[in-house]
C-alpha positions in Angstrom: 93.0 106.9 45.5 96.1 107.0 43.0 96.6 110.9 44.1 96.1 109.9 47.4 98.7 107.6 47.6 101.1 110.0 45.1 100.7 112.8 47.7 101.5 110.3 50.8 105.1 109.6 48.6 105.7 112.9 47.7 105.4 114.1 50.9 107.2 111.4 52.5 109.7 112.1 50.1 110.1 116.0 51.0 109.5 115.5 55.2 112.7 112.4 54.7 114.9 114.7 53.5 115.4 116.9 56.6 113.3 114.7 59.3 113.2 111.3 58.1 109.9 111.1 58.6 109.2 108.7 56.5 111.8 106.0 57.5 111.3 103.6 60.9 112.6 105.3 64.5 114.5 103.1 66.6 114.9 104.1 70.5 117.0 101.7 73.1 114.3 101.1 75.7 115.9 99.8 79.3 114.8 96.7 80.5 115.0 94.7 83.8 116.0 90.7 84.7 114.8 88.8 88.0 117.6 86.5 89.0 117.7 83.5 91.4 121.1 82.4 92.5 122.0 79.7 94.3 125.4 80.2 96.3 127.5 78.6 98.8 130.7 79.9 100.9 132.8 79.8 104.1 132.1 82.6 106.4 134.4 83.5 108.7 133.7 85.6 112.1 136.1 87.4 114.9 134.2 84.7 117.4 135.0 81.8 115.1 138.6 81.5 115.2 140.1 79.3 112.4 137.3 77.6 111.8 134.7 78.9 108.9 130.7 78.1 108.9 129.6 76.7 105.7 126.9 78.8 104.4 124.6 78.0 101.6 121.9 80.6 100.5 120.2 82.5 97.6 120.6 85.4 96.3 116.3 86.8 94.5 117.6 90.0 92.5 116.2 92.5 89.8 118.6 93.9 87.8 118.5 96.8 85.1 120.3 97.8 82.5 122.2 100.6 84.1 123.2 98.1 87.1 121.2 98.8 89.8 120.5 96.0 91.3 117.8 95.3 94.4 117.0 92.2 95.8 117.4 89.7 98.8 119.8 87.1 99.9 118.8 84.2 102.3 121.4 82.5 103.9 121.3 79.6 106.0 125.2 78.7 107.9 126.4 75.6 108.8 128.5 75.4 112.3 132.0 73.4 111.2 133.6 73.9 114.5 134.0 70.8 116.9 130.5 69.3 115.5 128.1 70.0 112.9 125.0 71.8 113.6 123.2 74.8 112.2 125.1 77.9 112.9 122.9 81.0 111.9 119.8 82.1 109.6 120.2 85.4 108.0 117.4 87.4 105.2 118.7 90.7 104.1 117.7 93.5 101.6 120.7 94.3 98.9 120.9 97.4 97.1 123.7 99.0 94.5 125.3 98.1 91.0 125.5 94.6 89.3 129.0 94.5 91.3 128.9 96.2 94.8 125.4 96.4 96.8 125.3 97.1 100.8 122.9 95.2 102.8 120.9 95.0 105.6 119.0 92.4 107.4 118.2 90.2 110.4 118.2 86.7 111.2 118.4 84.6 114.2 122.3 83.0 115.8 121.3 79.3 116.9 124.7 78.8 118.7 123.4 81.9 120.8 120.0 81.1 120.6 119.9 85.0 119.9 118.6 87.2 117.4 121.0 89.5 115.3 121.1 92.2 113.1 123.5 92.4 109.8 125.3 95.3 108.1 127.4 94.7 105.1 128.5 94.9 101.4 128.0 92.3 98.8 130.5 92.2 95.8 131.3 89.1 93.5 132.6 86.2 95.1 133.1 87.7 98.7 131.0 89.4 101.1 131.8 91.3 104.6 130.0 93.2 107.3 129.0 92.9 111.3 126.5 91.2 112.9 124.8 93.1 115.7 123.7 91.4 118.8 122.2 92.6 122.4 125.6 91.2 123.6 128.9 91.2 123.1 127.3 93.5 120.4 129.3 93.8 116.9 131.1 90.3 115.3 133.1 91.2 112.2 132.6 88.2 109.6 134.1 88.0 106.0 133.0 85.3 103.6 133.9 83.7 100.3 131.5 82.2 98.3 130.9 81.0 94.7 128.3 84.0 93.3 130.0 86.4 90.8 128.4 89.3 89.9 125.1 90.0 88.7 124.1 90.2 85.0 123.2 93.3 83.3 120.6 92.9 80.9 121.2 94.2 77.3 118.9 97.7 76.5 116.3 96.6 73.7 116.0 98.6 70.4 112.2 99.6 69.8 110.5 100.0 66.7 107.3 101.7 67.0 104.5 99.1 65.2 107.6 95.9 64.6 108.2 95.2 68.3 111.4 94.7 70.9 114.7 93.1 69.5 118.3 93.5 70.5 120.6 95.8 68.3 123.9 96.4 69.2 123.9 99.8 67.1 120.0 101.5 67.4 120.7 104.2 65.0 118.1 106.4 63.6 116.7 105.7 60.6 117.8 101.5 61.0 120.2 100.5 58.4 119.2 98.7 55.6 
């Protein structure tokens, strides 16, 4: 057992000196988040005039640590102009960085009793795009609202055996 145990060292000792062999390997491993983010805005459209819809809505994404971000937004708007009633409901797919993603979706105009397609970007705090009806075909809209970016998650160091944690510097072997 004892030269068992002597030959394990020794060799450790030899193999560390050009390979670390013997010493614990650390990797960064990527990770992703699920967000859920609950928003609200003015939108404003070419139809619309002075007058912005209140929109409230939810943004469901998966983020990784490179940025790229997928997910969906829902957004339900709010007709301001002369009365208050319910404007549009919209569900789109986003995809891009933590920062910029283009979307697509549909949703249904109750002013127009219509349905409608959408075509935009998404970036923090302000969105624009088109929505696409049968007729009078494209609206322009722009819209502020109160959803920054998305977080990027931070890579986790791996250590074969010990288990995920967060290192800011995963150097190979780990420092003491």
């Amino acid at each position: 057992m004892k030269k068992t145990i002597l030959g394990l060292v020794t060799g450790c000792i030899f193999a560390s000196a050009t390979t670390n062999a013997c010493l614990p390997q650390y990797s960064f491993v990527d990770r992703k988040t699920s967000q859920t983010n609950v928003y609200a805005g003015l939108n404003w459209n070419l139809e619309g005039g002075k007058t912005p819809a209140l929109v409230l809505g939810v943004f469901q994404t998966r983020v990784e640590t490179d940025g790229d971000t997928r997910g969906a937004n829902m957004a339900f708007h709010i007709n301001l102009k002369n009365k208050i009633r319910p404007g549009k409901l919209n569900v789109s797919l986003l995809k891009g960085q933590e920062d910029l993603q283009g979307e697509i979706g549909f949703g249904f105009d109750f002013l127009k009793s219509e349905p409608l397609v959408l075509l935009g970007i998404n970036a923090p705090y302000v969105s624009a795009g088109v929505n696409i009806y049968s007729n009078p075909g494209f609206v322009p809209f722009a819209q502020l609202h109160t959803k920054g970016d998305f977080h990027t998650p931070d890579k986790i160091c791996k250590d074969v055996g010990v288990g995920d944690f967060i290192l800011a510097n995963c150097t190979n072997p780990a420092p003491p």
